[in-house]
C-alpha positions in Angstrom: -15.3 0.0 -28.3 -13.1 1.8 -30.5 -11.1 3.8 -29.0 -10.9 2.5 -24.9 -6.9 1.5 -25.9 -6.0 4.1 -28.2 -2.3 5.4 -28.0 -3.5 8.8 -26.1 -4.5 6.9 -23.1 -1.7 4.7 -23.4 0.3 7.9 -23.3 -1.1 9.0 -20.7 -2.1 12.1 -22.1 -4.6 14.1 -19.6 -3.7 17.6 -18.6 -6.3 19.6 -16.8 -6.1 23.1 -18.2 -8.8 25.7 -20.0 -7.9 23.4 -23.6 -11.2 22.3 -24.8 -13.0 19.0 -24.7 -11.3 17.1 -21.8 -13.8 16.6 -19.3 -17.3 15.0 -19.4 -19.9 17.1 -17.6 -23.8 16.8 -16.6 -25.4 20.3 -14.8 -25.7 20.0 -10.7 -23.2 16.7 -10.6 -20.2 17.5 -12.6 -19.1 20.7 -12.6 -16.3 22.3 -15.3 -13.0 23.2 -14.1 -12.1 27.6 -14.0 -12.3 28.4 -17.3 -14.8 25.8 -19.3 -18.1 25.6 -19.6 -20.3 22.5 -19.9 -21.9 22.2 -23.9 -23.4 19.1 -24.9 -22.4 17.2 -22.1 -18.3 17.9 -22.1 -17.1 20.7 -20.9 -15.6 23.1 -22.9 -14.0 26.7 -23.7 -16.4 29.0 -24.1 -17.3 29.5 -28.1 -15.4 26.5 -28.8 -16.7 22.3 -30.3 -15.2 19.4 -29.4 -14.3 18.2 -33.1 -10.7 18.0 -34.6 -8.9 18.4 -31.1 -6.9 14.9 -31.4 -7.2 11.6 -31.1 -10.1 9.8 -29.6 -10.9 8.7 -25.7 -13.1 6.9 -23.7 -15.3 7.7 -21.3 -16.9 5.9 -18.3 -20.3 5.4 -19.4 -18.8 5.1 -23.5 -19.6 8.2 -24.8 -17.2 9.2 -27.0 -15.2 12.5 -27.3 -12.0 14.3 -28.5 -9.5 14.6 -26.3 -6.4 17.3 -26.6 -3.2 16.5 -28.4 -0.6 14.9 -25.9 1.0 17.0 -23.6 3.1 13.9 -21.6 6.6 12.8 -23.3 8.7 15.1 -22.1 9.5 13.8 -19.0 9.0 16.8 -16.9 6.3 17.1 -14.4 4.3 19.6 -15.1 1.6 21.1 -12.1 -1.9 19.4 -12.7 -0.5 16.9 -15.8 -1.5 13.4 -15.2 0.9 11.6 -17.1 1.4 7.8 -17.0 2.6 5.9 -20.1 2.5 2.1 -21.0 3.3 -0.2 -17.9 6.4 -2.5 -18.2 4.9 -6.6 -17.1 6.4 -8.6 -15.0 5.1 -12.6 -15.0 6.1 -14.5 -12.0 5.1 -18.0 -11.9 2.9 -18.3 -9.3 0.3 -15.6 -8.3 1.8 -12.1 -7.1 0.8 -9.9 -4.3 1.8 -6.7 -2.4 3.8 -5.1 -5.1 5.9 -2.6 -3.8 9.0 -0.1 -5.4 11.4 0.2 -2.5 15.6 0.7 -2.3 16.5 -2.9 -2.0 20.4 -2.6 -2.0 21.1 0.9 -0.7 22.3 2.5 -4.3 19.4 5.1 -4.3 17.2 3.5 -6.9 14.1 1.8 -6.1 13.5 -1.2 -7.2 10.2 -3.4 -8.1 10.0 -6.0 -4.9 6.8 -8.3 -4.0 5.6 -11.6 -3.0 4.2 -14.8 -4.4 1.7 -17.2 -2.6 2.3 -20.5 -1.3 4.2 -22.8 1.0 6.8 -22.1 -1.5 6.5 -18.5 -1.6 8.5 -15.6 -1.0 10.1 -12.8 -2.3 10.7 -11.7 -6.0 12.9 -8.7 -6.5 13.6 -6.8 -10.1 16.5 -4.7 -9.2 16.9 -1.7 -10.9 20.1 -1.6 -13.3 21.3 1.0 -16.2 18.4 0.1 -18.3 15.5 0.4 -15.8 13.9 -2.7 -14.2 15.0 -6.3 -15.6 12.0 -7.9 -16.7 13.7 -11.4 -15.3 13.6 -11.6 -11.8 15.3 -12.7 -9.0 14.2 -15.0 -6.1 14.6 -14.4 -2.3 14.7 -17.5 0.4 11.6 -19.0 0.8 8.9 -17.3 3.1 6.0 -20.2 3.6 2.3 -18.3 3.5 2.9 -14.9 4.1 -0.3 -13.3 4.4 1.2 -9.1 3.9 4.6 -7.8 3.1 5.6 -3.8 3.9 8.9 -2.0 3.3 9.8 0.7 5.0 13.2 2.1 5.9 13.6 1.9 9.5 17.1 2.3 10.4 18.1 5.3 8.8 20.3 3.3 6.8 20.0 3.5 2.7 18.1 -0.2 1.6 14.6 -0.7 3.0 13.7 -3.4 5.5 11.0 -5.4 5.1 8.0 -6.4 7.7 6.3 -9.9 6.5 3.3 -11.1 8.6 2.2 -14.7 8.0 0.1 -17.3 10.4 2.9 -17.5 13.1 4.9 -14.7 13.2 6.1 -11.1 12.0 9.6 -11.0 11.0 11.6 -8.1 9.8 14.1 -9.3 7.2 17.1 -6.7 5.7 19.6 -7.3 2.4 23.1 -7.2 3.1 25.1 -4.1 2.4 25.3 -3.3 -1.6 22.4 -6.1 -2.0 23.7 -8.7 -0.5 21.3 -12.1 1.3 18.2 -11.5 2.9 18.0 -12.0 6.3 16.0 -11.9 9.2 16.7 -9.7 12.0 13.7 -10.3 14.4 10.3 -12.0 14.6 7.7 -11.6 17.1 5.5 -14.8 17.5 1.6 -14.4 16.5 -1.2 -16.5 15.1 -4.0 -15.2 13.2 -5.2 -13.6 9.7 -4.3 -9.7 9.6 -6.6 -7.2 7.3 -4.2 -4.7 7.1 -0.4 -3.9 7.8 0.1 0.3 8.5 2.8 2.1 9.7 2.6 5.5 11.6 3.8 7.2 14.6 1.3 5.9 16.8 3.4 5.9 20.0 6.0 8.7 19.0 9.3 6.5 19.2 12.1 7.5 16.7 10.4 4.6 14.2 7.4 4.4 13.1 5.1 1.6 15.1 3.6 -1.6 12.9 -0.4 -1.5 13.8 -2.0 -4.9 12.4 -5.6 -4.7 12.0 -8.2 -7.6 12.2 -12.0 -7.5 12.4 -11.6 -7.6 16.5 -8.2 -6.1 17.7 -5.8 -3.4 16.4 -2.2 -4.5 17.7 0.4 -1.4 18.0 3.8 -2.7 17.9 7.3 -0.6 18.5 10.5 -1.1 17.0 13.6 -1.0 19.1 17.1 -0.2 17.7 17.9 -3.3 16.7 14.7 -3.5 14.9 13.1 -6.4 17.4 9.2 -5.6 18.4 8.0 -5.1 21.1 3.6 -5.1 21.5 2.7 -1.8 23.1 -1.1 -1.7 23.0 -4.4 -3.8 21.8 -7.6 -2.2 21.1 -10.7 -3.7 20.4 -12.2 -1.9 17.0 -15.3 -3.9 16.8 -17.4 -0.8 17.1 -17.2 -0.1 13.5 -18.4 -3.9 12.7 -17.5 -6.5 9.8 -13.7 -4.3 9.4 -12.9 -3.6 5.8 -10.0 -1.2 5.2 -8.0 0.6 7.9 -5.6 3.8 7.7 -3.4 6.2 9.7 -3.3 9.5 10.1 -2.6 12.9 12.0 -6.6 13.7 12.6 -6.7 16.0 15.9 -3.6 17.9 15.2 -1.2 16.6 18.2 1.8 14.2 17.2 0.2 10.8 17.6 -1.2 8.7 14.3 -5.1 8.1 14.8 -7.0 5.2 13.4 -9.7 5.5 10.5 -12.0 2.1 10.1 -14.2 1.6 7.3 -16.3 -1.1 8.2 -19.8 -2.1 7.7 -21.3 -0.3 9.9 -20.0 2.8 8.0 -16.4 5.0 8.7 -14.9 5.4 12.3 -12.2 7.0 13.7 -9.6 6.9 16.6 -7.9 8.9 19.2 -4.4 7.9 19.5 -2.8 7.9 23.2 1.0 7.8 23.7 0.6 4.5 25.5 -0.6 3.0 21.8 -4.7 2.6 22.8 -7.3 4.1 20.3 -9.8 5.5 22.1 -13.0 7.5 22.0 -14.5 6.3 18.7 -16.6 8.2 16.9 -18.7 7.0 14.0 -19.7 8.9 11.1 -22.6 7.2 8.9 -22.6 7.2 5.2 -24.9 5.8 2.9 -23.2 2.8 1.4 -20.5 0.5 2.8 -17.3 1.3 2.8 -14.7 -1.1 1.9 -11.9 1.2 1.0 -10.5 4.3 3.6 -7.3 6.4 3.2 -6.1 9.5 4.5 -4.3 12.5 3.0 -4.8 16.3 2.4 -6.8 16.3 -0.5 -7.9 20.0 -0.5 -4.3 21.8 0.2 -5.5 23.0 3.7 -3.0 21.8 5.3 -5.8 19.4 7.5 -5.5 15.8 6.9 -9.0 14.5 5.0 -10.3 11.1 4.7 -11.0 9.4 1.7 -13.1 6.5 1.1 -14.8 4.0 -1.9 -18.3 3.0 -1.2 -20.9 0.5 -2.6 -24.3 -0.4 -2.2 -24.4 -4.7 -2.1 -27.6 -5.1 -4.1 -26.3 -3.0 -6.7 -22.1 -3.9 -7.3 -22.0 -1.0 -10.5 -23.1 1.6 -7.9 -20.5 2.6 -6.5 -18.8 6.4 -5.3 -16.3 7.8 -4.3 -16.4 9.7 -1.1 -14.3 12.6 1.1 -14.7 14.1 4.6 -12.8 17.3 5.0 -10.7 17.2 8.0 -11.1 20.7 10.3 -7.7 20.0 12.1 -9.2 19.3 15.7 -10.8 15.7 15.0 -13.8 16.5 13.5 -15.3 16.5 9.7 -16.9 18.5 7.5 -20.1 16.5 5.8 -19.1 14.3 3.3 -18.9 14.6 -0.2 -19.4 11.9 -2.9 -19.2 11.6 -6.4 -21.1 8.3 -8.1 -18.0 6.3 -10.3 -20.3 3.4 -11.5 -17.8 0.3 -11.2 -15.3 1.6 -8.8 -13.8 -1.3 -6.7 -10.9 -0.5 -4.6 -7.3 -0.3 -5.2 -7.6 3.1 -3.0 -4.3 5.2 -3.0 -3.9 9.5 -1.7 -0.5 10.7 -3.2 0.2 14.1 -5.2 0.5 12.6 -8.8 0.3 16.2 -10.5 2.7 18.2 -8.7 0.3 20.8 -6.9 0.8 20.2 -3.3 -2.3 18.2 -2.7 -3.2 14.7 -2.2 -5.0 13.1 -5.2 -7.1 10.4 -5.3 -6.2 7.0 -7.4 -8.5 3.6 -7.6 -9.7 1.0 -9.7 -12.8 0.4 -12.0 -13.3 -3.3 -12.7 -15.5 -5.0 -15.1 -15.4 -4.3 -18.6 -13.6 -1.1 -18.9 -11.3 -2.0 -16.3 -9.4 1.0 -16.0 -7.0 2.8 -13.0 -9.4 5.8 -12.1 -8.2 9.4 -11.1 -9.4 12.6 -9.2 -7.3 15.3 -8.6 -7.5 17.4 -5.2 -9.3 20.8 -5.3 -9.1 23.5 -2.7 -12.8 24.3 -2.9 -13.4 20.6 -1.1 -15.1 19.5 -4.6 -13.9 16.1 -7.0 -12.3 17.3 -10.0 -14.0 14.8 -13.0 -12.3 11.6 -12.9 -10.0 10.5 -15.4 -9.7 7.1 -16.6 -6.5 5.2 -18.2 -7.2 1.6 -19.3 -6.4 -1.2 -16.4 -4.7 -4.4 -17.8 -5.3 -8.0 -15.3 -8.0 -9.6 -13.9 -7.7 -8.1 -10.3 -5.6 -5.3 -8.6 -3.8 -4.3 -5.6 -2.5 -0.7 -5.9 0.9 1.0 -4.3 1.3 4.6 -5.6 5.0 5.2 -3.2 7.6 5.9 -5.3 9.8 6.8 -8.2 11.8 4.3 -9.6 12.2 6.9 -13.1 14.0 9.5 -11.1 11.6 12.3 -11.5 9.4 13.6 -8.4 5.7 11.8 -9.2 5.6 8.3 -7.9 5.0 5.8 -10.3 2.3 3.0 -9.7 2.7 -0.2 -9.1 -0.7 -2.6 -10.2 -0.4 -6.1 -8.1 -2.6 -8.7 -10.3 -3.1 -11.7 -7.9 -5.8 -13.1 -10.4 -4.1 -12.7 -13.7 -0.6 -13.8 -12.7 0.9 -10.2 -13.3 2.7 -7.1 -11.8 2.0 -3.8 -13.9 4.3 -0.9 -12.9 3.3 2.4 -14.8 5.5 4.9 -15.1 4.9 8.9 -14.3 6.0 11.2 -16.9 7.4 8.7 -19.7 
């Protein structure tokens, strides 16, 4: 296909605006942003064609079409400019997972951190110099079968610390002032394979509580100064069935983090109790199986919103994206879904565009692999999906941070499959 890696998506260049031939469009499903009009199955300015308007694009189902002239390069942010440019590769020997950008050594610039598999695994760290990241890397002491890794910066204090869960304990390791050894701080004994790793103010303390997620329990853990653990509630989340994804989130409007489950039995949600119990589940049926669930305000009403990926089984290409708008007191409106035949996971809800509301990034496998996304709209619709070619075989997303310097967090692709970690920069 002749155009799927030509040097506008490589650029990153996609700016929602009234400029002419941008968006694909079909009447009832798609609907053209303020200002176009849907002709010939793009959408439009009114009077105008979609010939001579740049350089070519792809689009999901390989209809061809003109897209506008760059508008990324400058390195500014501009509100509702999605602008990623070519991702820098990283190749660690043996197969990568949980690809994070975090502030390893306390100097204020993140830097690319994640873990390989294996009784030899561990850490690999690309800290961040003059030039950007180092493609060579640096390894960490060993950390046998570690089954998640999370960073998040618990003491107040400028480097992250990092959480790693693995068959018989959790342990939270921290670098040494200016970057100095890893080392582990505390470790709570457990046995067992963990789904997820979240982090949210579950219980209110002045860190944010560890909740690991299996297909029968959801553990709540706190963290006391000295960042030991302490396990403060289990809840049984077998209600929503075979567990696939899991997220946190302010639902009810009170202080405490509530629980979101997509399982197979469809999407469920949480009450959270100071004590660290979920309770009061309430399901909320959907017509395919969810395997992917986050949370953020997608529509800018200041209500968080949940946002999941679906599939139907007998039919893998079939799958959509999906939103329930929160009302601020627990409940939902009905959901709304938008079909994105090939759509995987790889689920991420950050602002990437620089309009105050949550936007939705994923991943499109098969053939036209690509990273796949849909900006927030107030009037609880999708805007149409953009694409931007996916390198790797397989992908784990983390859309959390900067490491360029400017306010739109970069992405970070974790390839377990190929061998590779893919950080794409935001505003190149």
């Amino acid at each position: 296909m002749r155009a799927f890696l030509v040097a506008c998506l490589l650029a990153g260049c996609y700016q929602p605006s009234t400029e002419s031939c941008y968006y694909q469009c079909a009447a009832g499903a798609n609907p053209c942003p303020s200002g176009l009009e849907c002709a010939g199955g793009m959408c439009v300015t009114p009077g105008d064609t979609c010939s001579g308007m740049g350089i070519d694009a792809v689009v999901p189902d390989g209809v061809e079409f003109d897209a506008p002239p760059p508008a990324c390069g400058n390195g500014i942010p501009a509100r509702g400019e999605i602008c990623y440019g070519t991702p820098e590769t990283f190749s660690p020997t043996t197969a990568p997972f949980d690809g994070v950008l975090a502030d390893r050594d306390g100097d204020g610039d993140l830097d690319l951190i994640y873990m390989v598999e294996g009784t030899s695994g561990g850490f690999r760290q690309h800290v961040q110099g003059p030039s950007g990241l180092p493609t060579q890397g640096f390894a960490a002491p060993i950390v046998p079968n570690v089954q998640a890794m999370r960073a998040m910066n618990l003491d107040a204090m400028g480097s992250s610390e990092f959480i790693t869960i693995d068959d018989a304990e959790i342990s939270t390791l921290t670098w040494g002032a200016a970057g100095g050894a890893l080392g582990e701080v505390s470790n709570y004994p457990r046995s067992g394979t963990v789904l997820q790793a979240l982090f949210g103010n579950v219980t209110v303390n002045p860190r944010p509580n560890l909740v690991l997620i299996n297909n029968a329990v959801a553990e709540v853990f706190a963290f006391d100064p000295s960042l030991r653990l302490t396990l403060q509630a289990t809840t049984p989340v077998l209600a929503a069935g075979n567990i696939n994804d899991a997220a946190l989130g302010r639902l009810d409007g009170d202080i405490h983090a509530d629980l979101v489950i997509a399982g197979n039995n469809g999407i469920g949600t949480m009450r959270a109790e100071p004590t660290g119990q979920f309770t009061d589940f309430q399901p909320i049926a959907v017509t395919n199986t969810p395997i992917a669930v986050e949370v953020g305000d997608v529509d800018g009403d200041m209500n968080l919103d949940i946002v999941f990926i679906s599939v139907n089984f007998t039919q893998p290409a079939a799958g959509e994206l999906g939103i329930l708008h929160g009302m601020g007191n627990g409940t939902f409106a009905p959901v709304v879904t938008h079909p994105v035949p090939g759509i995987v996971s790889g689920l991420e809800v950050r602002d990437i565009d620089n309009d105050n509301r949550a936007d939705i990034i994923a991943v499109r496998g098969g053939s036209q692999r690509a990273l796949v996304f849909s900006l927030g709209r107030s009037n609880r619709q999708f805007e149409a999906p953009v694409f931007i070619p996916l390198m790797g075989m397989s992908a784990v997303l983390s859309v959390r941070g900067s490491y360029n310097g400017d306010i739109v967090p970069d992405i970070v692709v974790t390839d377990p499959v190929g061998g590779r970690v893919y950080v794409y920069p935001s505003n190149p």
